[in-house]
C-alpha positions in Angstrom: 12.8 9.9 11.4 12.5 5.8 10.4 10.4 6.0 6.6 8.0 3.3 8.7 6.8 6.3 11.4 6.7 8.6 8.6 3.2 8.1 7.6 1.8 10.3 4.4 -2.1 10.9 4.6 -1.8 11.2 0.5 -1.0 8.3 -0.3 -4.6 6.9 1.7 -6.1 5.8 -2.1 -4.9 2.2 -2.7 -5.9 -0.2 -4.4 -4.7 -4.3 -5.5 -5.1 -6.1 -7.9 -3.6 -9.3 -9.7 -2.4 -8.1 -12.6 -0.1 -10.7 -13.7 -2.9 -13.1 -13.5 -5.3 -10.4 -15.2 -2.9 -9.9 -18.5 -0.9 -13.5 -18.4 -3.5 -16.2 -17.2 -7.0 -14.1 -17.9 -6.1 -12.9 -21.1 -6.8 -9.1 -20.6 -5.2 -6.0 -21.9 -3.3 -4.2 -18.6 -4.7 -0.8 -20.6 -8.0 -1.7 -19.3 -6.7 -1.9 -15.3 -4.5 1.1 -16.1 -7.8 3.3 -17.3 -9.4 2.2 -13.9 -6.9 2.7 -11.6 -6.5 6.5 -13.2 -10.2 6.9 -13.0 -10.0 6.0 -9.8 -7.4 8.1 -8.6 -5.4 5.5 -6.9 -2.1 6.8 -5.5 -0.8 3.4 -3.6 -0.9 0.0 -5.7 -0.5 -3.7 -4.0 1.3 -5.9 -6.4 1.1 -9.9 -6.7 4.4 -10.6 -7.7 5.5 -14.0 -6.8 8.6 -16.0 -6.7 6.9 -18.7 -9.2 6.6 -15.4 -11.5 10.3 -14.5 -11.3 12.3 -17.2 -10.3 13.7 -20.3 -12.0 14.8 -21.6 -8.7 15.0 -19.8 -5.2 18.7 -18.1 -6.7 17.6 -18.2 -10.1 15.8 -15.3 -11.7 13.9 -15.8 -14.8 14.9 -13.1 -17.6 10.9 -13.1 -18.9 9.5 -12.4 -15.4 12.1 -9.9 -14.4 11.7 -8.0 -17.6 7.7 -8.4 -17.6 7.5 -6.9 -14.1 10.0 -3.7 -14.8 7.7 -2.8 -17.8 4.3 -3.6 -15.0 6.1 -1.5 -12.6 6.7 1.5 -15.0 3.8 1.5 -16.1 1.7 1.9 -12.9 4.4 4.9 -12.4 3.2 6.5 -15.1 -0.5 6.0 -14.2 0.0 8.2 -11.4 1.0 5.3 -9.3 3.7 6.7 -6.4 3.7 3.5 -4.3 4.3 0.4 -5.0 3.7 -2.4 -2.6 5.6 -5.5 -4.0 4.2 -9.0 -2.6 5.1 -12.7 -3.0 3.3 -15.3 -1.2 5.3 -18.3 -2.6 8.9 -19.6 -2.2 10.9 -22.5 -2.8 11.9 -25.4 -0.8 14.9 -28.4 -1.1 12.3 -31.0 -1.3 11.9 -33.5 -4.1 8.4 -33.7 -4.6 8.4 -29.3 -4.8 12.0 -29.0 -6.0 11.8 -25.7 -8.3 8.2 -25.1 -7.8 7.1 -22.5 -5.8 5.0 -23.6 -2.7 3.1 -22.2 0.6 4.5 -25.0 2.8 7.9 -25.1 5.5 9.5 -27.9 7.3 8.6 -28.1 10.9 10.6 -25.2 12.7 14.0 -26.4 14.0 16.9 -23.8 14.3 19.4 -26.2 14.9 22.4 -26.2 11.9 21.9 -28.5 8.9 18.0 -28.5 9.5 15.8 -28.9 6.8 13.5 -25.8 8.4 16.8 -23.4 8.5 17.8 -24.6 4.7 14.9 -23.9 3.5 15.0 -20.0 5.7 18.6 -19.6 4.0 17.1 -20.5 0.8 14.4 -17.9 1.4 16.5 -14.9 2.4 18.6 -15.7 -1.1 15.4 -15.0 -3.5 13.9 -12.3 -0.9 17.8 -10.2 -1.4 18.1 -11.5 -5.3 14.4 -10.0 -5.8 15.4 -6.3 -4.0 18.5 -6.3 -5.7 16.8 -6.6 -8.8 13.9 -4.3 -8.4 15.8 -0.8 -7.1 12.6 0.7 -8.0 10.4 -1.0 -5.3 10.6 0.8 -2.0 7.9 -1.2 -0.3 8.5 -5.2 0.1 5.2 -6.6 1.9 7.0 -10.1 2.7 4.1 -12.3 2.7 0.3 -12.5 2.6 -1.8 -14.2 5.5 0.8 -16.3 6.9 -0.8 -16.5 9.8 -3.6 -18.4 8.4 -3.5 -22.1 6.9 -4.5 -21.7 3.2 -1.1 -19.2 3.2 1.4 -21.3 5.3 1.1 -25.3 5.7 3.5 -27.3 7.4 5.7 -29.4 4.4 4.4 -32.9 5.8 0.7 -32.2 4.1 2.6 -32.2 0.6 2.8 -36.3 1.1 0.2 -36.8 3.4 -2.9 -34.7 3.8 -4.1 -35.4 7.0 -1.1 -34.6 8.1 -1.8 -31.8 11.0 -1.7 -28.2 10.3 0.3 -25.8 12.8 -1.6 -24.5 15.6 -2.0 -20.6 15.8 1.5 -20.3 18.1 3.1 -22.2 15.6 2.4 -20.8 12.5 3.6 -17.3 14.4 7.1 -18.9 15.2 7.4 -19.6 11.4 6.7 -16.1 10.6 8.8 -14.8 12.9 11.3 -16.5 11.2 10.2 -15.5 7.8 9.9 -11.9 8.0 13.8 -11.8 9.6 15.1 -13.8 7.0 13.4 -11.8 4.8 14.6 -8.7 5.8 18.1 -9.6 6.0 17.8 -10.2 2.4 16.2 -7.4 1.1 18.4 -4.9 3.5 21.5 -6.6 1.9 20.5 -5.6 -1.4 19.0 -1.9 -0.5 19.3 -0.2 3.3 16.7 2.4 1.9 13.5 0.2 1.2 10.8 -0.7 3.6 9.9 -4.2 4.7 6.5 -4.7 5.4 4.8 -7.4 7.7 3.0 -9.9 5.3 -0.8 -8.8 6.0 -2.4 -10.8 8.3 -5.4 -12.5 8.2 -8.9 -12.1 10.1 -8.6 -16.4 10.1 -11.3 -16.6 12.9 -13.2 -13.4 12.2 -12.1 -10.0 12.4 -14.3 -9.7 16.0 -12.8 -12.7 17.9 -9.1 -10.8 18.1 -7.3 -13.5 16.2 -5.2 -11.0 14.2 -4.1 -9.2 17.3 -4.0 -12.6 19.2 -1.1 -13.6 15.8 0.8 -9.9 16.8 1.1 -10.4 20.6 2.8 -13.9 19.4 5.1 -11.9 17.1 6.2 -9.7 19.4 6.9 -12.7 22.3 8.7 -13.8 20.1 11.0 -10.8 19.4 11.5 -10.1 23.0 12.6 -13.3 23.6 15.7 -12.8 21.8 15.2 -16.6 20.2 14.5 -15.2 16.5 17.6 -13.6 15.5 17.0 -9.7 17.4 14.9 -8.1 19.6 14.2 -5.3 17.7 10.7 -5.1 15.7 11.9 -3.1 12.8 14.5 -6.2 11.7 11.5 -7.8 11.2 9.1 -5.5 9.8 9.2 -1.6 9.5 5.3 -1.3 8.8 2.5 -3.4 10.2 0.2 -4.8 8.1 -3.4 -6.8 8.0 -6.9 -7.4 6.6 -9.7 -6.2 8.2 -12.4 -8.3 6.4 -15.6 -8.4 8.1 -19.2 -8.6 7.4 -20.4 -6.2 5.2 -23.2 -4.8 7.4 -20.6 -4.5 10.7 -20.7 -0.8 12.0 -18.0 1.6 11.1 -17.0 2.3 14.7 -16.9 -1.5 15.8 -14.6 -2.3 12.9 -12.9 0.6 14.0 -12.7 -0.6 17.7 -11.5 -4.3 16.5 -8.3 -2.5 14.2 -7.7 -0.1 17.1 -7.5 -3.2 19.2 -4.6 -4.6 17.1 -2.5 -1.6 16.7 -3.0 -1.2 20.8 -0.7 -5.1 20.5 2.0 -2.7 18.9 1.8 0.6 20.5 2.1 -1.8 23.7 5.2 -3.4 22.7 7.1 -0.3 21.6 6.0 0.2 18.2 3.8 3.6 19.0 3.8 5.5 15.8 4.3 2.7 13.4 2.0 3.1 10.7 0.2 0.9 8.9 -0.7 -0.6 5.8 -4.8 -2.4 5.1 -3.2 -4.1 2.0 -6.5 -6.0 1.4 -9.9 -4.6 2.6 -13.3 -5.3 0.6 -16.3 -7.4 0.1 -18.0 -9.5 -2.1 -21.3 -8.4 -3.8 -21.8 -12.8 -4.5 -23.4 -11.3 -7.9 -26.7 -9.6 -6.5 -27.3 -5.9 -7.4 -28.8 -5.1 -4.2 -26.2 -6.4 -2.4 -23.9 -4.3 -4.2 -26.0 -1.5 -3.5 -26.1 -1.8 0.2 -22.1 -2.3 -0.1 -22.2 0.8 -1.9 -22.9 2.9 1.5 -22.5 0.1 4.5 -19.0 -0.6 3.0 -17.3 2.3 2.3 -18.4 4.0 5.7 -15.6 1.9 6.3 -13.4 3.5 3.9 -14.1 6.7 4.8 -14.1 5.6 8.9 -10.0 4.5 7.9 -9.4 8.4 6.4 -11.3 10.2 9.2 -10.5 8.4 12.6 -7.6 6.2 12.2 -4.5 8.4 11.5 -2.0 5.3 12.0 -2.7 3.9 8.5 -1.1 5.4 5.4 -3.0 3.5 2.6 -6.2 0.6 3.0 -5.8 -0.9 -0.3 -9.2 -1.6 -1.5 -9.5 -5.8 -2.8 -10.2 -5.7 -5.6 -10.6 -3.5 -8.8 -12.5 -6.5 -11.1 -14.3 -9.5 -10.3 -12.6 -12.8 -11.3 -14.5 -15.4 -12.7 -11.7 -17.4 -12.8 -12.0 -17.7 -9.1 -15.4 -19.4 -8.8 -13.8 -22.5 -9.1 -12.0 -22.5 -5.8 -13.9 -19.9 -3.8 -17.5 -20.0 -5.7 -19.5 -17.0 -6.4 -17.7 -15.0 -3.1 -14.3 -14.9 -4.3 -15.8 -14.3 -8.2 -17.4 -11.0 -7.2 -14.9 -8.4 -5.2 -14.6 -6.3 -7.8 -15.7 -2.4 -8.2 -16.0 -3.1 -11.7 -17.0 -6.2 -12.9 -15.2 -8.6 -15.1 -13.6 -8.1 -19.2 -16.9 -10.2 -20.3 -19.2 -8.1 -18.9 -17.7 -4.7 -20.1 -15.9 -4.3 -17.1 -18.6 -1.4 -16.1 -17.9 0.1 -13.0 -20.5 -1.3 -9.7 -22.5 1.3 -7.4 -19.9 0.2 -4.8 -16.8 1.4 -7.4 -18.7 4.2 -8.0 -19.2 5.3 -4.5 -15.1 4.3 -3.9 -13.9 6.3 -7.5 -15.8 9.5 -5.8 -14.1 9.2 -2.4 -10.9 8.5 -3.7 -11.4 11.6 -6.0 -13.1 14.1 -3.3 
């Protein structure tokens, strides 16, 4: 049987974190995650590693980043870690004002030959096989995050102009189309054996209004259509993959029903038996203790909802293990507080929430 059918109920513990921003930008000691994550009992571990980190240019790697990331990667092994999910959200484009930097932006989608849009695709399958090739020890390659949402995929005409016009929902699911084949193609050059992963998708209009399984049907149009390079799913992605944010006080079965509903999009185009990876699921506390205390129950019913009654996933990586204060300056006190524990200043003590999470994941 395909590893992406194979789904193993023990590996349902996950957790993410960005622990190259943590140690590198933050200034923090990776011991400190390390000691959570084994109190904890995580057994699946999402992991920010971007092109920017590793890359010079898009067939470039950078000897410091390469070697920073085998020491990060051997280290969560040795925690207890036994999968790795390896993510980078950034790539390079051809494009002087970018050239070398690592950006969230694409041409416009043309396919025909010498186009900027199927440069910059070529481009992208180079780093996607370069960074698979060098990392034998990563099985799992998520290749994306959210790129079905603007803030992770922007057309490249907003880097000169920014009124320029994002793309619409259809759009935006052409381009990733595109970018999880090219993608794959790289990373299956470099190793048959590893997984791709379909870059987690994003609740963009609220979990409830169907967006996320609105972005699959798109997907998989497009596959059939034979347009995108094959018609089979699994060239694309071997796992499916999103983020079922929603309100904090949204009942365990509805948030059930809504996930249910997009794995329905799959099981309806083939893909029965797929499983599935939640490789960011959480909430913010915004700072209050009583809002963390409500969390503490209303949120991981949740949690618990994913292990009892929804057999299709093999690990909901909980966002995030601290909070960030770093991240109040572009997403204010909500983006500051995800964390179970809370951040290095504050004696990164654990959060009723983290406490009700560290005694599920160790029941």
């Amino acid at each position: 049987m395909k590893k992406g059918y194979v789904i193993d109920r023990t590996l349902i513990n996950g957790m993410c974190e960005q622990l190259y921003d943590f140690n590198i930008e933050r200034g923090h000691s990776l011991d400190i995650a390390y000691d959570k994550i084994r109190e904890m009992n995580v057994s699946s571990f999402r992991v920010w590693m971007h092109f920017g980190y590793i890359f010079d240019s898009y067939d470039k790697l950078n000897k410091t980043g390469v070697q920073y990331f085998h020491k990060l990667f051997k280290d969560l092994y040795d925690c207890g870690i036994r999968q790795i999910i390896s993510m980078s959200h950034n790539w390079f484009l051809d494009y002087p004002p970018v050239k070398n930097r690592a950006v969230m932006y694409t041409p416009a989608r043309d396919m025909s030959a010498g186009s900027e849009y199927k440069h910059f695709l070529e481009m992208y399958e180079t780093s996607w096989h370069l960074a698979a090739k060098e990392f034998p020890e990563i099985e799992y390659w998520e290749t994306g995050n959210e790129l079905n949402h603007n803030v992770f995929l922007s057309p490249a005409g907003r880097l000169k102009n920014p009124d320029f016009p994002f793309f619409n929902h259809e759009e935006k699911a052409a381009v990733m189309t595109d970018m999880m084949f090219y993608a794959s193609q790289g990373i299956k050059r470099a190793n048959k054996e590893t997984v791709t992963v379909m870059p987690g998708m994003a609740p963009a209009e609220a979990l409830e209004t169907g967006y996320m399984a609105q972005t699959l049907e798109y997907v998989y149009n497009n596959i059939k259509s034979g347009d995108f390079g094959s018609t089979d799913s699994d060239d694309f992605f071997e796992t499916l993959c999103w983020h079922p944010y929603c309100p904090g006080g949204m009942p365990a079965d509805e948030w059930k029903g809504y996930n249910d509903d997009i794995y329905k999009v799959a099981q309806r185009h083939g893909d029965n038996g797929k499983k599935v990876f939640l490789s960011e699921f959480g909430f913010s506390d915004i700072g209050s203790s009583e809002t963390d205390a409500y969390l503490a129950t209303a949120g991981t019913e949740k949690y618990i909802t994913a292990r009892e009654s929804m057999p299709y996933i093999e690990s909901i990586h909980a966002f995030r293990l601290f909070d960030d204060y770093s991240a109040f300056n572009w997403g204010g006190d909500y983006e500051k507080y995800f964390g179970f524990y809370r951040d290095v200043c504050e004696g990164c003590t654990i959060k009723a929430r983290g406490a009700a999470l560290r005694d599920l994941y160790n029941s």
